[in-house]
C-alpha positions in Angstrom: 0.0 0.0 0.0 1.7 3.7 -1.3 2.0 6.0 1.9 -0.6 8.2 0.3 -3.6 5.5 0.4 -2.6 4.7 4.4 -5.1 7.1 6.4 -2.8 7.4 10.0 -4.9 10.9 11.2 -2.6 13.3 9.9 -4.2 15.0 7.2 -7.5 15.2 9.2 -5.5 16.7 12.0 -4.2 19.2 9.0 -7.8 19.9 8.0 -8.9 20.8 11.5 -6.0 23.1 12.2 -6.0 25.2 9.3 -10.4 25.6 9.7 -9.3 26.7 12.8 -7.5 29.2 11.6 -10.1 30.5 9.2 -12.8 30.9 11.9 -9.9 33.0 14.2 -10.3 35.3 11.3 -14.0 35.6 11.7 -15.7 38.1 13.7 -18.3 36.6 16.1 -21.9 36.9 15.1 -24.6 37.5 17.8 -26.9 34.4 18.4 -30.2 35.2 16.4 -32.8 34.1 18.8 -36.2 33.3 17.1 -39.0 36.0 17.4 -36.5 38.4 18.3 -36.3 40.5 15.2 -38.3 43.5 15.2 -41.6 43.3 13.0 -42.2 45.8 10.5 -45.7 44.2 8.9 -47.5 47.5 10.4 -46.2 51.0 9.8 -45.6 52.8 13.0 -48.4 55.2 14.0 -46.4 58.6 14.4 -47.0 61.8 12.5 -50.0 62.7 10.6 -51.1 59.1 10.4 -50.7 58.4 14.5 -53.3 61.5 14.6 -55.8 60.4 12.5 -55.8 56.8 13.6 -55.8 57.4 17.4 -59.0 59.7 16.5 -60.1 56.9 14.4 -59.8 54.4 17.3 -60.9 57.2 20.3 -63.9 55.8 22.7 -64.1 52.9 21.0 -64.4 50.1 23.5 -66.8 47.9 26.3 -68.8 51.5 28.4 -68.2 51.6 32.1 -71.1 49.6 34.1 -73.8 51.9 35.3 -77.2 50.8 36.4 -79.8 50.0 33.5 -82.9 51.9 32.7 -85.4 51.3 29.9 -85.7 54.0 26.6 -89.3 55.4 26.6 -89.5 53.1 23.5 -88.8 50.3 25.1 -91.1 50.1 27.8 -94.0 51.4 25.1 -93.4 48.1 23.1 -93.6 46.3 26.2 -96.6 47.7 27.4 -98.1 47.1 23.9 -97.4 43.7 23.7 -99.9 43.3 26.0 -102.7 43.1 24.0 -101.4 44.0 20.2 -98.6 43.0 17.8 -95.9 45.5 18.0 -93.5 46.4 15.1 -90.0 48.2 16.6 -88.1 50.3 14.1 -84.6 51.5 15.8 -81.2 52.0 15.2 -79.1 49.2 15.7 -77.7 49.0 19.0 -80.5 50.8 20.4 -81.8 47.9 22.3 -84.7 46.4 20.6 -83.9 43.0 21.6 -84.0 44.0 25.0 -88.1 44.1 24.1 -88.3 40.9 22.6 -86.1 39.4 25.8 -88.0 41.0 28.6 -91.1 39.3 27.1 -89.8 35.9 26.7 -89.1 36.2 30.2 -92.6 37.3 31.6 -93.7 34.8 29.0 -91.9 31.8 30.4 -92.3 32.7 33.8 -95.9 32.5 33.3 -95.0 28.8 31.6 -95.7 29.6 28.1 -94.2 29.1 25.1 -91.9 31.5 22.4 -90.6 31.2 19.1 -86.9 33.4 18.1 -86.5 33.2 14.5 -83.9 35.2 12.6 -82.6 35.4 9.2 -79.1 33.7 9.5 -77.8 30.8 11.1 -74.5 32.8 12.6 -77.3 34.7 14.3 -79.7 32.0 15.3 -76.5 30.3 17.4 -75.6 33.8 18.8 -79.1 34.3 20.2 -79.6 30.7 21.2 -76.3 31.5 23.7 -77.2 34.7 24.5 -80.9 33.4 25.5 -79.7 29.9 27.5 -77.0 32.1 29.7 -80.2 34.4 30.6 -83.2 31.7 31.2 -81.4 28.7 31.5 -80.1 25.9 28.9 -82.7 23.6 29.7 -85.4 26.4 28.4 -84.0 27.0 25.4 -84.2 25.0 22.2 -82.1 25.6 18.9 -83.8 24.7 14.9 -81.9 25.2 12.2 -80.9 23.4 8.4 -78.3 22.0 10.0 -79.1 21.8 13.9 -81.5 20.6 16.7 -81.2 21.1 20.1 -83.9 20.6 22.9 -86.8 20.7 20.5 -89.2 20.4 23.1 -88.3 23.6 25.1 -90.6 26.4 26.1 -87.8 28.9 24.2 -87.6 27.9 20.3 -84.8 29.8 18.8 -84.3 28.7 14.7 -84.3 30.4 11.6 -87.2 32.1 9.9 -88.0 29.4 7.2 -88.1 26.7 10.2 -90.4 28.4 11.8 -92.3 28.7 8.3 -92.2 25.1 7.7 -93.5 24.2 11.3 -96.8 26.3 10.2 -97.0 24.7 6.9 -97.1 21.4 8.9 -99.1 22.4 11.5 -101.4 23.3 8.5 -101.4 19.9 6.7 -101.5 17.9 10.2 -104.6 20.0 11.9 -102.5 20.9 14.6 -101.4 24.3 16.7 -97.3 25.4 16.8 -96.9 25.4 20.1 -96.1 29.0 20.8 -97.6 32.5 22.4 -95.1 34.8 20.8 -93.5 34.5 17.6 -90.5 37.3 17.2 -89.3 38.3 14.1 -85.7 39.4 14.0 -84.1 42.0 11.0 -88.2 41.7 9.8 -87.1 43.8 6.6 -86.3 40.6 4.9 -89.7 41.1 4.3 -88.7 43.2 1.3 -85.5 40.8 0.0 -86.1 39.5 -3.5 -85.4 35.9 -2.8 -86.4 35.4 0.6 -89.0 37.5 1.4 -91.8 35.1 0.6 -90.8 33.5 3.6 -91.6 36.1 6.0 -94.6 37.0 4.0 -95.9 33.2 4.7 -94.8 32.8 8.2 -96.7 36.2 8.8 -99.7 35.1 7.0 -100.1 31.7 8.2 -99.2 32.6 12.0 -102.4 32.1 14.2 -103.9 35.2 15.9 -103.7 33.7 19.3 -100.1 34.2 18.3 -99.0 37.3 19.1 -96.5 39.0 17.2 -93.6 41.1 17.8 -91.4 42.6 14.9 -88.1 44.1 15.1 -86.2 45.9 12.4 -83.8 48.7 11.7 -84.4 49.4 8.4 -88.3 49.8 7.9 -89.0 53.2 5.9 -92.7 52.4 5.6 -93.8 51.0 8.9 -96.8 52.4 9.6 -98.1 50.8 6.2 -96.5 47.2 7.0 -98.3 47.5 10.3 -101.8 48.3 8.5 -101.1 45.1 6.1 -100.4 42.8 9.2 -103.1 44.8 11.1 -105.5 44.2 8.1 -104.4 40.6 7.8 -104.7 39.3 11.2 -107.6 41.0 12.5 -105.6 42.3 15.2 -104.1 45.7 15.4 -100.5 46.1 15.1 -99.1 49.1 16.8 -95.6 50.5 15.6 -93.1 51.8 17.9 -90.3 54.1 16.9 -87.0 55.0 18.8 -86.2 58.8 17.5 -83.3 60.7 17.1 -79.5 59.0 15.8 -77.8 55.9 16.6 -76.6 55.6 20.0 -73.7 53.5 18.6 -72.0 55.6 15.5 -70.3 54.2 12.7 -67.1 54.7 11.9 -65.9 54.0 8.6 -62.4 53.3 7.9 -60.0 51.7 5.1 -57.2 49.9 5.0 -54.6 50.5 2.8 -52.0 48.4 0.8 -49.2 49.4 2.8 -51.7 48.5 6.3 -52.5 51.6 7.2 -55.4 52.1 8.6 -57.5 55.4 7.6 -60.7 56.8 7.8 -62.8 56.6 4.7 -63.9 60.4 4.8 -61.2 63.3 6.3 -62.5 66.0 8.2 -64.0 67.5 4.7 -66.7 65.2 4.7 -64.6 64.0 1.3 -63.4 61.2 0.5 -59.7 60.4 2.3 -56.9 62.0 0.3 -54.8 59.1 0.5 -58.2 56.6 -0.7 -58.5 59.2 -3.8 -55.0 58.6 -5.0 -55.2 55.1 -5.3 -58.5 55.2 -7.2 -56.8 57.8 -9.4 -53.7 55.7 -9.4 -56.3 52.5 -10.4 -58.2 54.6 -12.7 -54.9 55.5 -14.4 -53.5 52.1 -15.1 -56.5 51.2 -16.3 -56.7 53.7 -18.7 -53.1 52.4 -19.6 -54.1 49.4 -20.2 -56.6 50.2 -22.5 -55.3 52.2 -24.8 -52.3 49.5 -24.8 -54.8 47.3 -26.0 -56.5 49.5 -28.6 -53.0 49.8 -30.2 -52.6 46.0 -30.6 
């Protein structure tokens, strides 16, 4: 065997020292510790921007507790429910479910029956918590497409086309829905194109032992939906308005491809300067584009 095919350490040794060597030269790196670099996914909120997103973002937040008292409207539609339908037209966040809740409870208290319905399913769940953390889970029932719950509890919340198809078969059966209230949640689906047969049967085909209590937001004609239901059912429906703005405002804001955050509408009442230059910017490369193509 030649001395240069017999492996005795040497050369190895060789390696080693001279990579030793080369990493002396080296300066020492810092140890990068994971999650310690600084972020930049946001921009920092300083300057012009810092002012108009902290006023953006003032108040917003849960109100400090302070004891409860009833809006005049509200304690009208209670008292009306007493012996007439009531249609409630407020703002949103004005507290109209506060009505619909108060007589649930005086309703099951009494041990009678309600029906909940609402338009969506996302809503139907959120009332069906928000209801069994206030009367109890054991008085509370949940229909939807796609759920049942406790079927046979005094508190039926489901969505408005179950409630629809319980009257149908209640129709073709000869039998009563078990149920002395009916609500109707976001009741302007009344007017939607595709679903608003649904209300418009559930409405007719409720009994008038029923009573009825409507709640909406959105109703411009009220007082002539109220004569049709009143007209319908033989029983007068009385409509109860909350006046004056929204006790929660809206704030509209946008955010931009660089994630800012901006209002929508600067202090002008126009739209945000920055919003306006990346329409123009949009409108321009489109125009760009266009003519590009015209050219072909």
């Amino acid at each position: 065997m030649r001395p240069s095919d017999r492996y005795d350490g040497r050369e190895q040794r060789r390696h080693d020292k001279r990579g030793r060597h080369r990493n002396s030269d080296r300066k020492s790196e810092p140890l990068r510790v994971p999650g310690s670099e600084q972020r930049r996914d946001f921009p920092t909120a300083t300057g012009d921007y810092g002012r108009e997103l902290k006023h953006l973002l003032a108040g917003i937040g849960a109100p400090k507790p302070s004891p409860f008292k009833p809006d005049q409207f509200q304690v009208e539609a209670l008292a009306a429910l007493e012996f007439e339908d009531v249609l409630v037209t407020a703002p949103t966040g004005s507290g109209k479910t506060w009505v619909a809740r108060e007589e649930i409870r005086r309703l099951l208290d009494a041990g009678k029956r309600a029906w909940y319905t609402t338009p969506l399913k996302a809503l139907t769940n959120s009332k069906y918590q928000e209801f069994g953390d206030e009367f109890g889970t054991e008085r509370v029932g949940i229909l939807t497409g796609d759920r049942k719950e406790n079927s046979e509890a005094p508190l039926i919340v489901g969505t408005t086309e179950i409630y629809r198809n319980q009257l149908f078969d209640a129709l073709r059966g000869g039998e009563s829905v078990l149920a002395d209230l009916v609500v109707f949640d976001e009741a302007h689906y009344l007017a939607d194109e595709d679903r608003g047969h649904v209300w418009e049967e559930a409405i007719i085909l409720t009994p008038p032992r029923i009573r009825m209590l409507l709640l909406s937001a959105t109703i411009g004609n009220a007082d002539e939906l109220a004569g049709w239901i009143s007209e319908l059912r033989g029983i007068r429906c009385g409509v109860v308005t909350r006046p004056g703005a929204r006790p929660v405002p809206l704030r509209a804001a946008f955010l931009m491809p660089d994630k800012r955050l901006v209002p929508l509408f600067g202090v002008n009442g126009k739209l945000n300067r920055d919003i306006a230059g990346l329409v123009e910017q949009r409108d321009h490369s489109h125009r760009l584009q266009r003519d590009s193509y015209r050219r072909r």
